[in-house]
N, C-alpha and C positions, 0 to 999 in steps of 0.2 A: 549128246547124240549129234549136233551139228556140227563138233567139231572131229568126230568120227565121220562126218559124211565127206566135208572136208577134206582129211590126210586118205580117205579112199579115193576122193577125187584126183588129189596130188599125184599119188600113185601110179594114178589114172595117165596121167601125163606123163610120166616119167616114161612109160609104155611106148605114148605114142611117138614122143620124141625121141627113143631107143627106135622105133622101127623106122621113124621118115628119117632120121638120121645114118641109120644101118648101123649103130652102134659105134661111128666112128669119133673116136674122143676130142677132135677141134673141129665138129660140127654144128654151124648154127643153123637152129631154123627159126623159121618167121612164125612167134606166138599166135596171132591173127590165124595163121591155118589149123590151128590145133581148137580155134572156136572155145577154150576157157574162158569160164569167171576168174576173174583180178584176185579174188581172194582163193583160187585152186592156185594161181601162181603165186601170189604173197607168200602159201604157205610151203611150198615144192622151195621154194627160196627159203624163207626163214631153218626149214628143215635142213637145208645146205644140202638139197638134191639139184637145184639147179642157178644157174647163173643168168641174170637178164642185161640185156643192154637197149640202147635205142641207136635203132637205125633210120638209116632211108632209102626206100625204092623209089628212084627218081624224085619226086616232090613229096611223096609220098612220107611220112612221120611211121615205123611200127619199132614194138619189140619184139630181141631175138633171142630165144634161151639158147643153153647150151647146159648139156649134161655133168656133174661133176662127176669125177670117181666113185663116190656113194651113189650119185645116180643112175649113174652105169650101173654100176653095180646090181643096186637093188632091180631095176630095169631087167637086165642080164639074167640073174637066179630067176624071176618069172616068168619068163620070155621060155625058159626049158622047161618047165612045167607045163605050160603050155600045151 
């Protein structure tokens, strides 16, 4: 069950970062706005829906995913359902 609650979470993400991105495929954004649990993204990662990196806003330390093709993807088919 909690690892079902998990890959809906992921999911979850994949969403939000399809719409703050506008679906564009070499967009990053800043994980800290999307307000996830480490392990929603561990697993959007392990899944191979998304890509993390670590940046810096001025002094500032955060990570920044980016969408893969599968994310897009799955992203993309929900988003018309919608």
């Amino acid at each position: 069950m909690v690892s079902e609650a998990v890959d809906g979470a992921a999911r979850y993400l994949l969403y939000k970062l399809f719409d703050a991105t506008a679906g564009r495929p070499d967009a990053w954004q800043v994980l800290g706005n999307t307000e996830e649990r480490l392990e929603t993204v561990a697993r959007a990662v392990e899944r191979g829906w998304i890509i993390i990196r670590d940046d810096r806003i001025g002094r500032i330390k955060v990570q920044s995913g980016l969408l893969t093709r599968e994310g897009r993807r799955l992203a993309q088919d929900s988003s018309m359902g919608r």
